[in-house]
C-alpha positions, -999 to 999 in steps of 0.1 A, spaced: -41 597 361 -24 581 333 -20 594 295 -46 570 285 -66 580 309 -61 619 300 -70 609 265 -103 593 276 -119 623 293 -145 631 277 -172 661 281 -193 661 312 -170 635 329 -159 650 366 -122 650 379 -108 652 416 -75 670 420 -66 658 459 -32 680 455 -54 710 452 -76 703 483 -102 678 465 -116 704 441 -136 694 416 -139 700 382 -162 691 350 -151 687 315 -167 708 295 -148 708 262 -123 684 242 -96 689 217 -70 669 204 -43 685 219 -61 689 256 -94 696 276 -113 731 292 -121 724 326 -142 743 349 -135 741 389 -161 742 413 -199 753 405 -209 760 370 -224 789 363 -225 823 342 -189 837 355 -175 803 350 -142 799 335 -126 774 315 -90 765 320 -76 747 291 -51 717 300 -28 704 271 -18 669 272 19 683 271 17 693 306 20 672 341 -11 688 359 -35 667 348 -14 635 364 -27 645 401 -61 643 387 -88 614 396 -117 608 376 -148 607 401 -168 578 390 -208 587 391 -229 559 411 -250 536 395 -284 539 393 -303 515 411 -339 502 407 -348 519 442 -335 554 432 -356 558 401 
C-alpha cells in the first residue's frame, strides 16, 4: 500500500497484512493524522489499534476488495 492509498481508507473498508500471516482487519475509524483498526472478529472486547500515517506498518497492508454483487446472488 501506497500513501495515497493509506489516505483513502476509509471506515468499514477491510485490509490484509500478508507479513502478519494474512490477518485481517476493518477500519473502523478515521482521522487526519491516521486510522483505528481492529484485527480479526469484531466484537465487545475488540480493540482498536490506531495507525498514524507517520509510520511504515501500514505499507505491508492490502486492501481486500469486496466482490460484486451479481443479479444471481440477490
Amino acid at each position: 500500500m501506497n500513501i495515497k492509498e493509506f489516505a483513502a481508507l476509509k471506515v468499514g473498508d477491510k485490509i490484509k497484512n500478508p507479513s502478519g500471516g494474512d490477518s485481517v482487519g476493518e477500519i473502523v475509524e478515521t482521522t487526519d493524522s491516521g486510522v483505528r483498526v481492529v484485527w480479526g472478529a469484531r466484537g465487545e472486547h475488540e480493540h482498536k489499534f490506531f495507525y498514524s500515517s507517520l509510520t511504515t506498518a501500514w505499507m505491508n497492508w492490502v486492501k481486500v476488495d469486496e466482490p460484486a454483487a451479481t443479479d444471481a446472488s440477490l
